[in-house]
N, C-alpha and C positions, 0 to 999 in steps of 0.2 A: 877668639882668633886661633885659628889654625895654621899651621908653618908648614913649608916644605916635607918638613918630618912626620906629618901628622900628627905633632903636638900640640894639643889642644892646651894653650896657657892659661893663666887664670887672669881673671878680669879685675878692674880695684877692690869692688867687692869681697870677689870671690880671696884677693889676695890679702885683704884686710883681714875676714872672716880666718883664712888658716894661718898667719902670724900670728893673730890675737890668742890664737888655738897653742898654740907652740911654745909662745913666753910665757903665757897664762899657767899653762898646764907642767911647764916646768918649775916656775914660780912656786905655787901651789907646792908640789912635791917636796922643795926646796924647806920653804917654812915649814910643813908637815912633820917635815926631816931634823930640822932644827930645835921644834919645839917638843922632840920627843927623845933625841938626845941630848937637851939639858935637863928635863924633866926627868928620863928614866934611864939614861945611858943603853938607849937603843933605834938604831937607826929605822928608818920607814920601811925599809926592804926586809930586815929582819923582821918587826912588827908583824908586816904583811905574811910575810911564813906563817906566826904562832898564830894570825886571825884565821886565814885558810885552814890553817890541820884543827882549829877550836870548832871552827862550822862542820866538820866531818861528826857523824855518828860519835866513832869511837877513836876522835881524833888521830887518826893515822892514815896515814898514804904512803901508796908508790914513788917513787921519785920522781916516775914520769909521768905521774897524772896530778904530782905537785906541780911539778916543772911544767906541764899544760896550763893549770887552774891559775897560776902565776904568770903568766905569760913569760916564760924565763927559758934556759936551755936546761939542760940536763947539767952541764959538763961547770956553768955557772952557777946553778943551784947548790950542788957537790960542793962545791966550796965554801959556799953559804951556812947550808948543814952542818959542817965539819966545825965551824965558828962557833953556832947556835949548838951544837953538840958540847963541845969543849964548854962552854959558859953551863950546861946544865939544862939547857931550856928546850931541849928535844933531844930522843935517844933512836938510834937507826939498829936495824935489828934484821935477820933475813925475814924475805918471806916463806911462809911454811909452806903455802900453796905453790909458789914458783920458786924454787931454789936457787936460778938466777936473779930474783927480783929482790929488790931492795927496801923495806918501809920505815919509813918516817916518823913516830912517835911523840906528842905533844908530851912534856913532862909535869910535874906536877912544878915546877918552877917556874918552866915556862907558863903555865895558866895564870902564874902567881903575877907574874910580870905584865902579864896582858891584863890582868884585871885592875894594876893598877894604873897603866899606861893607857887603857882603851878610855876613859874620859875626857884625857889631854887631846888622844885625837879625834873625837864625836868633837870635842868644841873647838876645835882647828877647822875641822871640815864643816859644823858650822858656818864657824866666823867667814872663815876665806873664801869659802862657795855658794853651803846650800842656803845659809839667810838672807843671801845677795840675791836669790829668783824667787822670783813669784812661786805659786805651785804650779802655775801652766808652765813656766822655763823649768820647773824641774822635770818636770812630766817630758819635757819635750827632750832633753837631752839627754834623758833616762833611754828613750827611744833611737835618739837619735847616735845616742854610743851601744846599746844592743845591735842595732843594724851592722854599723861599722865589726862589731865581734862577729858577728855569724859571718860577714862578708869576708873577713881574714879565717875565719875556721874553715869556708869552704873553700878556700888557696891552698891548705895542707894536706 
């Protein structure tokens, strides 16, 4: 249905489908979160830093193509860093190539800390997702949230 405004609302379906999207996907996060700062004393967000700069080559980034690959800003990652710095678990350093630019460096602590925190979260994301779909629903959401990135990447 369509309104005066040209707002296309969403239908029970449709409104069920992005609810379920929202609590789920917060939820999710949530326990992620939890069972990885009892486990390792380190939150999902941080985690997510040391997994990003470990998938890198030579575990290092720019801040603004961490703060891309993260879906984060710049100005909230900086703070992030500064945390994850201060604990040991990444060092920042200029770039040689851009003397304005800033990189990001996985530590050798930080690896320490991912390797032993990254089984708590493969069996979180297990348990709480991926054993819950067939492999056609994984396939499909696999797809179905690629779409959704590229559709937000071409708005920037």
């Amino acid at each position: 249905m369509t309104d005066d405004h040209g707002v296309r609302w969403l239908d029970g379906s449709e409104q069920h489908a992005w609810q379920a999207y929202i609590v789920a996907s917060l939820r999710l996060r949530q326990r992620l979160h939890r069972e990885l700062t009892e486990g390792h004393g380190i939150s999902l967000v941080d985690y997510e830093v040391l997994v990003c700069l470990d998938l890198l080559a030579d575990a290092t980034a720019r801040m603004s193509d961490l703060a891309s690959r993260l879906g984060s800003t710049k100005s909230r990652l900086s703070h992030q860093i500064s945390k994850l710095e201060a604990a040991g678990l990444v060092r920042r350093r200029a770039d040689p190539e851009d003397k304005r630019g800033v990189l990001t460096e996985l530590t050798d602590a930080g690896r320490g800390l991912l390797a032993e925190a990254a089984p708590t979260h493969v069996r979180g994301a297990r348990e709480h997702l991926i054993d819950l779909l067939t492999p056609q629903e994984q396939a499909t959401v696999g797809t179905v949230f690629t779409r959704v990135l590229e559709h937000l990447a071409d708005l920037e």
